[in-house]
Structure formats: C-alpha cells, structure tokens
Phi, psi and omega in degrees: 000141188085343161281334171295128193213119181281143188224123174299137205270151173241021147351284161351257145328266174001280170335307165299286173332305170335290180266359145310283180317348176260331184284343197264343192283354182270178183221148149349116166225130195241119199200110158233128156293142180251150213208193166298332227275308193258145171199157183058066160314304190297314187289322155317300169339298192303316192282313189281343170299322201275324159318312159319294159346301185277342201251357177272331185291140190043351154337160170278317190230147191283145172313330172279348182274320168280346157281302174292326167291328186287339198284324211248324187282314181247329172093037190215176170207187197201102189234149167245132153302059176312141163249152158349292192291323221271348145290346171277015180271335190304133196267324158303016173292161181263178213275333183289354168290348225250277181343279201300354149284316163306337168300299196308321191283348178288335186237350180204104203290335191241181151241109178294126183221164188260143214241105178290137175295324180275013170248349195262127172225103153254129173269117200232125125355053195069243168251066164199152156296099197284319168187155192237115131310121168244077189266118197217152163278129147248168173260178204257351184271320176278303176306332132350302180303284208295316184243019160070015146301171171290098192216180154262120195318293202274026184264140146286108197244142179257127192274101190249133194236125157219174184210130142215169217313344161207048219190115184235108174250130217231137111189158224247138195296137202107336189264188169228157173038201196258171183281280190218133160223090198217182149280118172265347144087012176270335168096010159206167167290131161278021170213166203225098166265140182235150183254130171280152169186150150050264173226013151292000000 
C-alpha cells in the first residue's frame, strides 16, 4: 500500500502542443474581393492587417497563436473586435492605460482578442449569428480596471457580455442593474466564430 503512484501519460499534450507549433509556422492571410457590394478591396485588406498588427502588440502571445490553440483544443476559434473608443469611456481608467490606448486608437480603431471556447454562447440564425454571450470569471479588482465599477477586489464575479446587431449589454452576477446598456451603431456583431475542420 502506498507504492503505487499514477503519472498522467504527456501524450496527450504533446500532441496539442504538436499541432499548435505547425499551425503557428503558418500565417494570417487577409484576402477581400472586390464585387458591387465591397470596393477599395486592397484598402480594407490593409485596414484589417494593421488591426491584427496592433492588437498583437505587447502581448505574452500573438493573436495567431492564440488561435490555433482554441482550433486544436476545441475546434471552433471565437475572436472579438473590441473597440477602443468604448474603453477609453470608462472614466476611471488610469491615465498611462488611458495614453497608451490612445496611442494604440491613432493606427487602429479596434482590438482584437480571443474568446475561450468554454465562455462563448452563440446563437445562430440559418447562416448567420443573432447574438453572442461571452460569460467569464473575474476578480472584482479587474471588473473594475475594465468598466469602472464599484466592486470588492478580491471577490469573484461572473460576467455576462453580449451583443446582438444592436445592442451591447454587459452585468455581473452581484451588481444591481447593467454594467452597460447600449447601441452600438456597428449594424452587425463584433465577433466572429469559425469552425476547424478537414482542410479548413
């Protein structure tokens, strides 16, 4: 008794890691046609690199990187466009996050962030996305940081962010009333889930 000692197999892991690191030797390729609908295709083009460009700055890991792990773990990948501006409304930020976003919004109006497959509830319509829940843990020192409430530092709160095409609604189980409730005036959602598969 007591000799016996279980050791998790790294196979596993391996594996993941594996095919992360080959999916990571590939790169983004941002390709608009141009049709009736879309014009100044190459100027779009231009626009969405450099968002990608910007929202990849300072990170632990590129946004591409960060893709391809939810692609291997989960098979879906979830990216959201945060804008800018709707962070620089929190009136309490402090002022070098307050610069240093202001730096960031002169080259890039959004920030691209990755969505964990296990917060993400999308609801969908035929071919299209009606509205996205993004329900996440936080601590009360970060829900703060981010939408300027009142909260207890060290308590944990869960956070429900959604949107549908017109309408962005943010509160947290704990709070009284919403966080944020508002239009947001882009006429579609600002995240975009996609599925791996076969040679997609």
């Amino acid at each position: 008794e007591g000799d016996w000692k279980l050791t998790p197999s790294p196979s596993g892991r391996n594996e993941v890691v594996g095919m992360q690191r080959l999916l990571n030797t590939s790169e983004f390729h941002i390709t608009i046609k141009d049709d009736d609908e879309v014009k100044k295709a190459d100027e779009i083009e231009e626009g969405l690199k450099a968002v990608l460009r910007v929202s990849g700055e300072g990170r632990r890991s590129r946004i591409e990187s960060d893709a391809a792990l939810s692609a291997v773990l989960y098979g879906s990948v979830t990216v959201y466009a945060e804008s800018i501006g709707d962070l620089l409304e929190v009136k309490t930020i402090k002022k070098h996050k307050r610069d240093h976003l202001e730096k960031k919004r002169k080259r890039s109006p959004f920030l691209l962030r990755m969505i964990n497959t296990e917060e993400s509830y999308p609801e969908w319509d035929e071919d299209m996305m009606i509205s996205h829940t993004w329900r996440y843990k936080i601590r009360g020192t970060n829900l703060t940081a981010r939408w300027g409430v009142p909260t207890k530092d060290t308590n944990e709160y869960t956070v429900y962010d959604v949107f549908t095409p017109e309408f962005h609604v943010v509160w947290a189980d704990g709070l009284q009333g919403e966080i944020l409730a508002a239009e947001h005036g882009l006429g579609c959602l600002p995240i975009f889930t996609a599925y791996a598969g076969g040679s997609d």
